[in-house]
LUMVOTI-871292 format. One line per 2 residues: number of its first residue (from 1); their letters; for each residue x, y, z of C-alpha. Coordinates in nm, 2 decimals, decimal comma, always signed. Layout:
REM LUMVOTI-871292
NUM	A	X:Y:Z ~ ...;
This chain:
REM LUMVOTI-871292
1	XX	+10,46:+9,87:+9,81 ~ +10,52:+9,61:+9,60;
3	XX	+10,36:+9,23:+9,59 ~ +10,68:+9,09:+9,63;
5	XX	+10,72:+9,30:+9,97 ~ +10,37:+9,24:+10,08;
7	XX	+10,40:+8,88:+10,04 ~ +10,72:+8,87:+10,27;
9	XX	+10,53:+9,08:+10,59 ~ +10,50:+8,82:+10,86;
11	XX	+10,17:+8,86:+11,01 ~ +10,18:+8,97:+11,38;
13	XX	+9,97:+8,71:+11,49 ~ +9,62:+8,93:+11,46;
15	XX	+9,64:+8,86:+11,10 ~ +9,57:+8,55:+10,90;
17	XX	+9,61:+8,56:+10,53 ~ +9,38:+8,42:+10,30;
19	XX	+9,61:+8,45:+9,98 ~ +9,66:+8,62:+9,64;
21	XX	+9,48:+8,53:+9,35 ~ +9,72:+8,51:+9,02;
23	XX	+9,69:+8,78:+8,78 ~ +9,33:+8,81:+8,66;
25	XX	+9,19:+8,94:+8,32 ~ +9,16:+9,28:+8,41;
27	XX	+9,58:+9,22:+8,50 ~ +9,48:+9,27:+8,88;
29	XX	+9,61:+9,07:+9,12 ~ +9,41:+9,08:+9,50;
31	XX	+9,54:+8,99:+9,84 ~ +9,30:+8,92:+10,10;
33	XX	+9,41:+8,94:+10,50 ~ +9,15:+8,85:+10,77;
35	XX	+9,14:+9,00:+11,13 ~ +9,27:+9,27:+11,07;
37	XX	+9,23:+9,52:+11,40 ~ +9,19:+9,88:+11,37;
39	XX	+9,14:+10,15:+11,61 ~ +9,07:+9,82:+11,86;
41	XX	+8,79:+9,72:+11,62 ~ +8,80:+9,40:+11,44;
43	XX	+8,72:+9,36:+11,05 ~ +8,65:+9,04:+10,89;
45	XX	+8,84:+9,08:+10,57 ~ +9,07:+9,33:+10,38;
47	XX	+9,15:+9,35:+10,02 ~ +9,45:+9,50:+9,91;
49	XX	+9,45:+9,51:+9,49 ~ +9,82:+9,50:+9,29;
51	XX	+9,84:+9,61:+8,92 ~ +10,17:+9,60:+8,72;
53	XX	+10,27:+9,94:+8,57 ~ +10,43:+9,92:+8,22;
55	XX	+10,80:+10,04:+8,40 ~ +10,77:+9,78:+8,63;
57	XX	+10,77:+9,38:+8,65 ~ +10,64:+9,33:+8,96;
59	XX	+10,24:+9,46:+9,12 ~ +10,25:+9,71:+9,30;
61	XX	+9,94:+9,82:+9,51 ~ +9,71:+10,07:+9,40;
63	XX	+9,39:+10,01:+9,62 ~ +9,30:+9,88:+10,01;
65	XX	+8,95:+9,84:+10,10 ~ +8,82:+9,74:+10,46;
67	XX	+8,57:+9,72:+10,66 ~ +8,45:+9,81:+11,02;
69	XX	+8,19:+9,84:+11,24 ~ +8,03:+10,14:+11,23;
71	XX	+8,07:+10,23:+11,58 ~ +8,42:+10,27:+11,54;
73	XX	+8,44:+10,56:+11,27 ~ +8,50:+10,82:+11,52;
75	XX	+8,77:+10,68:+11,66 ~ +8,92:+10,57:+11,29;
77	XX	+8,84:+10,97:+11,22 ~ +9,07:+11,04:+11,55;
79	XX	+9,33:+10,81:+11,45 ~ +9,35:+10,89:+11,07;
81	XX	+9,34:+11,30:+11,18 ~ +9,63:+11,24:+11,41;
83	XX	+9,83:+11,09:+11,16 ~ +9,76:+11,30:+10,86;
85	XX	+9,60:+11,62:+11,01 ~ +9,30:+11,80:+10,85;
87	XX	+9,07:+11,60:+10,62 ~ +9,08:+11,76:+10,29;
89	XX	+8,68:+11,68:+10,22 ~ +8,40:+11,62:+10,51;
91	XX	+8,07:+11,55:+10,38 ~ +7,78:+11,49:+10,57;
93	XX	+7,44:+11,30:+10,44 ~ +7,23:+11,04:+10,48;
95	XX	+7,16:+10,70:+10,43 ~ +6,81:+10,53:+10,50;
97	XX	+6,75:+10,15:+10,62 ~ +6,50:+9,94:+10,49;
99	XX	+6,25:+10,01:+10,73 ~ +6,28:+10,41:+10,67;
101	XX	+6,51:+10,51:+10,96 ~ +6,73:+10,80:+10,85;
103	XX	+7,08:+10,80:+10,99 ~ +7,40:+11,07:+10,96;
105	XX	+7,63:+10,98:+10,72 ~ +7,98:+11,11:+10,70;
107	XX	+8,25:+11,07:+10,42 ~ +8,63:+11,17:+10,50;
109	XX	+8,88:+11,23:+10,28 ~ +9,25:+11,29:+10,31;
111	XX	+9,42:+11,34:+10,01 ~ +9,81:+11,44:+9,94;
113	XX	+9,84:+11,43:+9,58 ~ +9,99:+11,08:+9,55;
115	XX	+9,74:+10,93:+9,74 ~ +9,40:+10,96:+9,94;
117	XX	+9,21:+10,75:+10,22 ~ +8,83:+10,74:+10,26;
119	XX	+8,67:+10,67:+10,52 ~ +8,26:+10,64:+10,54;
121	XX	+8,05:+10,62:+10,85 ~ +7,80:+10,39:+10,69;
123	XX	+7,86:+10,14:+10,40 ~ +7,69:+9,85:+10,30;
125	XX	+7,45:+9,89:+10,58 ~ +7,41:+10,10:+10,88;
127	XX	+7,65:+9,88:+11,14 ~ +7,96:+9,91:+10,85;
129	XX	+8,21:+10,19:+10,79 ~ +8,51:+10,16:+10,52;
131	XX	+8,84:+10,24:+10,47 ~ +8,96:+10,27:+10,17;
133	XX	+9,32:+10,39:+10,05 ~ +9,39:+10,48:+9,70;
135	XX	+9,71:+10,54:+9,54 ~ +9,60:+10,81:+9,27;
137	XX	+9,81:+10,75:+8,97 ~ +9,83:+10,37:+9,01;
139	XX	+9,47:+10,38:+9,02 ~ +9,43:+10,60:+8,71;
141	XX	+9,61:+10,40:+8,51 ~ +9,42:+10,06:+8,65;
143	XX	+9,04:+10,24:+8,52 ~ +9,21:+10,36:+8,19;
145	XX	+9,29:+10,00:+8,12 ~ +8,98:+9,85:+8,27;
147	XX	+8,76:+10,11:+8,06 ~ +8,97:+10,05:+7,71;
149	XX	+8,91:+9,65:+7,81 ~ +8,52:+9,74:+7,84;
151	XX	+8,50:+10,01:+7,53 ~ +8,28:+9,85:+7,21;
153	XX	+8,51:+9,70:+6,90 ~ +8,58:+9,98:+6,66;
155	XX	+8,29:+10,00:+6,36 ~ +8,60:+9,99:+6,09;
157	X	+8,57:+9,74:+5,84;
């Protein structure tokens, strides 16, 4: 998808966007959506990230990240295995709160080649999952020019 074609999607009414941001230094551009239901669980914001490819001349997206309550991943899990069959990668851990409780962790992946989603049971604390949906090469492309960006001047003189 494109950012031109994102930018035309009318929102169904469970969606209120809270805009692009123009092109930024790292040649990114990011598209934030609020309310966004999943799975009959509300998130409070989605980011969906654009980068233009040297055949192209317009974004095109490369990376969506959301997130859920936690008490929703199994559902999610149901949802995302119904649409795309086996996970390619289950792995099972776990995270620990501040207090010292110890909880299950699970991290999904699906993965086709082009793309992958993610999903894990427990993210930036124990009461949030993600989703997060990666187009592969699109992605590759975005960390090779982030990393060339980041790499120390060259010692010639």
């Amino acid at each position: 998808m494109t950012l031109s074609e994102f930018k035309e999607l009318s929102p169904d009414g469970t969606y209120k966007s809270s805009g692009c941001t123009d092109d930024q230094n790292d040649g990114v551009v990011r598209c934030e959506w609020s309310n966004i239901e999943i799975a009959h669980y509300s998130s409070g914001l989605g980011t969906y990230r654009f980068i233009k490819p040297s055949n192209s001349s317009d974004p095109k997206l490369f990376e969506i990240f959301i997130s859920l309550p936690s008490h929703g991943f199994q559902d999610v899990f149901d949802g995302l295995s119904k649409k795309f069959g086996k996970p390619k990668k289950i792995k099972k851990d776990e995270v620990q709160n501040r207090i010292g409780n110890r909880f299950e962790n699970y991290r999904v992946e699906w993965n086709n080649g082009i793309s992958s989603i993610e999903i894990a049971q427990r993210f930036s604390s124990i009461d949030i999952m993600s989703i997060r949906y990666e187009h592969i090469k699109l992605s590759r492309h975005y960390y090779r020019e982030a990393e060339k960006k980041s790499a120390p001047p060259s010692e010639k003189f």
